[in-house]
N, CA, C and O atoms as CSV, one atom per row, in Angstrom:
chain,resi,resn,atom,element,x,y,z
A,1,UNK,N,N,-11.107,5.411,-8.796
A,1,UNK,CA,C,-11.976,4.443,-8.169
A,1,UNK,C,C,-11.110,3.534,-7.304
A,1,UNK,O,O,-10.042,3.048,-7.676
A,2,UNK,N,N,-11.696,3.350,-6.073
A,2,UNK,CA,C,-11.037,2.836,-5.095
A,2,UNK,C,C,-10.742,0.930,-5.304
A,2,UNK,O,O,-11.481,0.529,-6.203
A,3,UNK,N,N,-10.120,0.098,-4.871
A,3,UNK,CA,C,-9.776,-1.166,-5.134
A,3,UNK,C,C,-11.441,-1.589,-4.540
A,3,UNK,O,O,-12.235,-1.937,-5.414
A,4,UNK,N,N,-11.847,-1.560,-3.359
A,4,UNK,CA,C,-13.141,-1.533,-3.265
A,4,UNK,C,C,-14.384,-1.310,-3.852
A,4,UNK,O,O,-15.477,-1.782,-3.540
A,5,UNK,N,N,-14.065,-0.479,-4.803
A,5,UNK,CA,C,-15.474,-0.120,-5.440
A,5,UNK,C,C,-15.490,-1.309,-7.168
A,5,UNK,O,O,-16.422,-1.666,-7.888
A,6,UNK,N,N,-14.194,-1.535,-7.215
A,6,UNK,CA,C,-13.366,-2.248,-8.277
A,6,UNK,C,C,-14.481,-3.596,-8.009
A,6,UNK,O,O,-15.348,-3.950,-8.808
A,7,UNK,N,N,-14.242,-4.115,-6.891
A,7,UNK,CA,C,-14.363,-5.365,-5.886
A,7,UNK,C,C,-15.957,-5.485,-6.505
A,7,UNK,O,O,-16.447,-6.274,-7.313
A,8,UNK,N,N,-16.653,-4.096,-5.589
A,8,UNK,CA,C,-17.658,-4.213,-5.630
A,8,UNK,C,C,-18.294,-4.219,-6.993
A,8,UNK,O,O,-19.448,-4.637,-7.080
A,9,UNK,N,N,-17.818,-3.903,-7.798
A,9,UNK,CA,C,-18.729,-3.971,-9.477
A,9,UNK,C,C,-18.290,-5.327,-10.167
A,9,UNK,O,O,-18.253,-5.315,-11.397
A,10,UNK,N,N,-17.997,-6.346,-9.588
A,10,UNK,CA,C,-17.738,-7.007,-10.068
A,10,UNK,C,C,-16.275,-7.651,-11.076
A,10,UNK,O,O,-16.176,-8.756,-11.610
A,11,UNK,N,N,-15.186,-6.405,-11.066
A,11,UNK,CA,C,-14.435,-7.137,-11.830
A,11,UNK,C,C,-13.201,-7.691,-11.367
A,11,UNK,O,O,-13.409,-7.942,-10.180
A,12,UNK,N,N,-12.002,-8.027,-11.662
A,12,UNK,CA,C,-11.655,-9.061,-11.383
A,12,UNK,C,C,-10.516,-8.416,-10.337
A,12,UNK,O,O,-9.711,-9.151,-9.766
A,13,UNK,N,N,-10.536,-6.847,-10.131
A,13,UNK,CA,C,-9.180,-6.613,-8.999
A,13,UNK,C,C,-9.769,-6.833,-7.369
A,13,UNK,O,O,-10.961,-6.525,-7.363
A,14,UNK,N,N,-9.494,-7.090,-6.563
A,14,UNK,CA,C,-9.807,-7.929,-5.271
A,14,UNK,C,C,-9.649,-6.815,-4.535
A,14,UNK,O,O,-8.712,-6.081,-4.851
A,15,UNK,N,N,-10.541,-6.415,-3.357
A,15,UNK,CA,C,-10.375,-5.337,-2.446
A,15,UNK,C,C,-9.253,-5.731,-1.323
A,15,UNK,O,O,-9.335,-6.921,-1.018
A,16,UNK,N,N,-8.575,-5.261,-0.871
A,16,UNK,CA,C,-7.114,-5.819,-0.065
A,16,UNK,C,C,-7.703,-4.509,1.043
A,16,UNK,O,O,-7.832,-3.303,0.832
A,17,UNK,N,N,-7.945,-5.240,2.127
A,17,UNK,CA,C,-8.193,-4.711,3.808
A,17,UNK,C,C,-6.346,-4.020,4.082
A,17,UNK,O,O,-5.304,-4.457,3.594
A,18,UNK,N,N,-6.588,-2.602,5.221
A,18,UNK,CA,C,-5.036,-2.847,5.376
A,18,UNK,C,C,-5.228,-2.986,6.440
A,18,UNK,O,O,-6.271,-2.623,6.983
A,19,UNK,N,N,-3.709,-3.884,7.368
A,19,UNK,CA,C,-4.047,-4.635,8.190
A,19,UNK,C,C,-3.405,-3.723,9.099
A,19,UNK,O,O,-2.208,-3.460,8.983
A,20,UNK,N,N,-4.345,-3.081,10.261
A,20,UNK,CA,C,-3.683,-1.903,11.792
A,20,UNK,C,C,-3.112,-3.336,12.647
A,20,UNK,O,O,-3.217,-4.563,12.654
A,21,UNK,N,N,-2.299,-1.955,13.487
A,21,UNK,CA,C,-1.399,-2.627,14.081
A,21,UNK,C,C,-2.264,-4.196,15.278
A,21,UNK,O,O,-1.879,-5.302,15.658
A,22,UNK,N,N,-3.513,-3.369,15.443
A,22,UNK,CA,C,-4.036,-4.029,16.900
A,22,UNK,C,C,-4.956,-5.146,16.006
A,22,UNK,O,O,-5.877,-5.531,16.725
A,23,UNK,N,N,-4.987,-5.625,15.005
A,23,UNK,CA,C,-5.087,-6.804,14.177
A,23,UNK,C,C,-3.906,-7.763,14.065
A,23,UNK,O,O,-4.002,-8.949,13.750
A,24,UNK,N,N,-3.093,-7.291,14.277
A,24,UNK,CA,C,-1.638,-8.348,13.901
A,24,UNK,C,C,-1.482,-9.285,15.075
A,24,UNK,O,O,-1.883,-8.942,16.187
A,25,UNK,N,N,-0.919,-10.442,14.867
A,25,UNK,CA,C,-0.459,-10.982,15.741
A,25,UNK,C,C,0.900,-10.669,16.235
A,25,UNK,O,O,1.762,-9.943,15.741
A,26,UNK,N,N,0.903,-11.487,17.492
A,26,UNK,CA,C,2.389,-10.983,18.004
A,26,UNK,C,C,4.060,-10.803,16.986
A,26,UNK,O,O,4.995,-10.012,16.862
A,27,UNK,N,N,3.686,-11.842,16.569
A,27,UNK,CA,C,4.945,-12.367,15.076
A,27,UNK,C,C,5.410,-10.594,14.075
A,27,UNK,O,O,6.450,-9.983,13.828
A,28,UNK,N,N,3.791,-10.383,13.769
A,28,UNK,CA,C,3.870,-9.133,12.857
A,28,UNK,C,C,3.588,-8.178,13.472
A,28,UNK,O,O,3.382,-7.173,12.791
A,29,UNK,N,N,3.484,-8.076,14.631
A,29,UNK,CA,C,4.222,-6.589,15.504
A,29,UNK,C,C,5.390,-6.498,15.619
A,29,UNK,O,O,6.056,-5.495,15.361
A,30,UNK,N,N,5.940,-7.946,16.178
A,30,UNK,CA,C,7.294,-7.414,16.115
A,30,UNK,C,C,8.382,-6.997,15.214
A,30,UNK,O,O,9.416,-6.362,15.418
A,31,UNK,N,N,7.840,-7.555,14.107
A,31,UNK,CA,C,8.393,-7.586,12.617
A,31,UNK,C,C,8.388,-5.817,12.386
A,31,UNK,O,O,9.269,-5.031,12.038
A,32,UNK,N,N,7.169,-5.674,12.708
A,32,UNK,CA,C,6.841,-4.103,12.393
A,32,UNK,C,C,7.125,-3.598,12.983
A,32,UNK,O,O,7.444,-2.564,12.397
A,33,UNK,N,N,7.369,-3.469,14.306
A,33,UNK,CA,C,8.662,-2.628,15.327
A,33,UNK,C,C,10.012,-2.620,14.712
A,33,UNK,O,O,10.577,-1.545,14.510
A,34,UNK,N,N,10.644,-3.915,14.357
A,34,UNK,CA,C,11.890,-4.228,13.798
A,34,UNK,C,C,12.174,-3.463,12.612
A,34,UNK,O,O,13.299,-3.055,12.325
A,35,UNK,N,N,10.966,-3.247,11.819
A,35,UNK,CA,C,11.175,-2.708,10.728
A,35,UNK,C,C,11.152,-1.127,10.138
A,35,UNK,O,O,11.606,-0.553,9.148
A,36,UNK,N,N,10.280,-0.725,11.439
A,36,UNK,CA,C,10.188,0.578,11.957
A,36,UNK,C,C,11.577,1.170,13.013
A,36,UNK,O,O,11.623,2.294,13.512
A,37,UNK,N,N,12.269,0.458,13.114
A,37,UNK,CA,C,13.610,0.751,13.744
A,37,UNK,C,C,14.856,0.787,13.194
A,37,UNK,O,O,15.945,1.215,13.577
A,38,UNK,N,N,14.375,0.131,12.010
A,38,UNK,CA,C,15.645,0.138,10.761
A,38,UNK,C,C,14.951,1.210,10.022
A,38,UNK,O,O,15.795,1.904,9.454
A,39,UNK,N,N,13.831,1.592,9.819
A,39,UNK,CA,C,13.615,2.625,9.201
A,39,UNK,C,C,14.179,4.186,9.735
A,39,UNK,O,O,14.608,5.017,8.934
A,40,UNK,N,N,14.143,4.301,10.439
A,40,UNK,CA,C,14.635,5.536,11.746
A,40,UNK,C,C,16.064,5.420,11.943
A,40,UNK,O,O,16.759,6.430,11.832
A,41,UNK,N,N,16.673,4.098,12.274
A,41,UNK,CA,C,18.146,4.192,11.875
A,41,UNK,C,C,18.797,4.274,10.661
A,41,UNK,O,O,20.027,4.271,10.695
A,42,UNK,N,N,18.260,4.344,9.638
A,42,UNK,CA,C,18.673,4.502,8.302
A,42,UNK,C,C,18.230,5.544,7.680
A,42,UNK,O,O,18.304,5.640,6.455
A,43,UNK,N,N,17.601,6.658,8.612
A,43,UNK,CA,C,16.967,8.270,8.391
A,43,UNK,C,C,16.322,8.078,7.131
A,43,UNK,O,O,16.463,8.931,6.254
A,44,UNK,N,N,15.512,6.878,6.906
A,44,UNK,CA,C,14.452,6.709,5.836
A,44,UNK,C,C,14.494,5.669,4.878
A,44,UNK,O,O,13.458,5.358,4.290
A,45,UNK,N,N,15.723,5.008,4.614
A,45,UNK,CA,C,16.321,4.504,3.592
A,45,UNK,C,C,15.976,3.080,3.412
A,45,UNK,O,O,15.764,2.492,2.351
A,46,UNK,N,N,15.956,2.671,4.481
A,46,UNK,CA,C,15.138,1.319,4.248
A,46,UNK,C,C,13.768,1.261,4.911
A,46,UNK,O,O,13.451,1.629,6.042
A,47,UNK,N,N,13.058,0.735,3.984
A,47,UNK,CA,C,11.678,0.375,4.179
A,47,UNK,C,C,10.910,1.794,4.188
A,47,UNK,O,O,10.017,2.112,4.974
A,48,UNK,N,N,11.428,2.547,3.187
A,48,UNK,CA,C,11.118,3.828,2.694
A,48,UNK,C,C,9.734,4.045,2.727
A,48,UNK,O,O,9.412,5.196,3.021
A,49,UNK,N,N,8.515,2.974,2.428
A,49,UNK,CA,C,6.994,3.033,2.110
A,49,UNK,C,C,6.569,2.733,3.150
A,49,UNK,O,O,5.340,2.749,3.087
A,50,UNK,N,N,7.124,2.297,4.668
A,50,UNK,CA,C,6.524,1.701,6.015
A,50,UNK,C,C,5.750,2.675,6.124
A,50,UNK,O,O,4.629,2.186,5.990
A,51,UNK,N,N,5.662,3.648,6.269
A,51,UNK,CA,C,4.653,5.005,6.725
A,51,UNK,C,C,3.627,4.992,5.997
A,51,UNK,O,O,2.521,5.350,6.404
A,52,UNK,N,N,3.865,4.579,4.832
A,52,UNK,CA,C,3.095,5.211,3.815
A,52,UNK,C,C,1.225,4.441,4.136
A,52,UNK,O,O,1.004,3.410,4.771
A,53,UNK,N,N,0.269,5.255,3.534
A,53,UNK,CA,C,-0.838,4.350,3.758
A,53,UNK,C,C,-1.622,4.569,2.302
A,53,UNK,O,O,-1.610,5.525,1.526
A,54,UNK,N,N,-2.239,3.411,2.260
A,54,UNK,CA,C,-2.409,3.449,0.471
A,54,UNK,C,C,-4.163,3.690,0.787
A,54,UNK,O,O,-4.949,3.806,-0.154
């Protein structure tokens, strides 16, 4: 069962939106470029879950 459906029946785990890129402000694009560039220079190693989508 999804964090959403959690949300929706009432109990106490909170549905968490994920936030796309063209929602962010300028601050957390660039963060996320930055962080997506250390990810690629470190052939995965840091920020190992950036890709990932939950």
């Amino acid at each position: 069962m999804s964090n959403q459906d959690r949300a929706a029946q009432g109990s106490a785990a909170t549905a968490q939106s994920i936030r796309r890129f063209k929602q962010m402000n300028w601050w957390q694009k660039s963060l996320h470029i930055i962080k997506l560039t250390l990810f690629f220079a470190t052939f995965g190693f840091a920020f190992s879950n950036i890709l990932h989508d939950d």
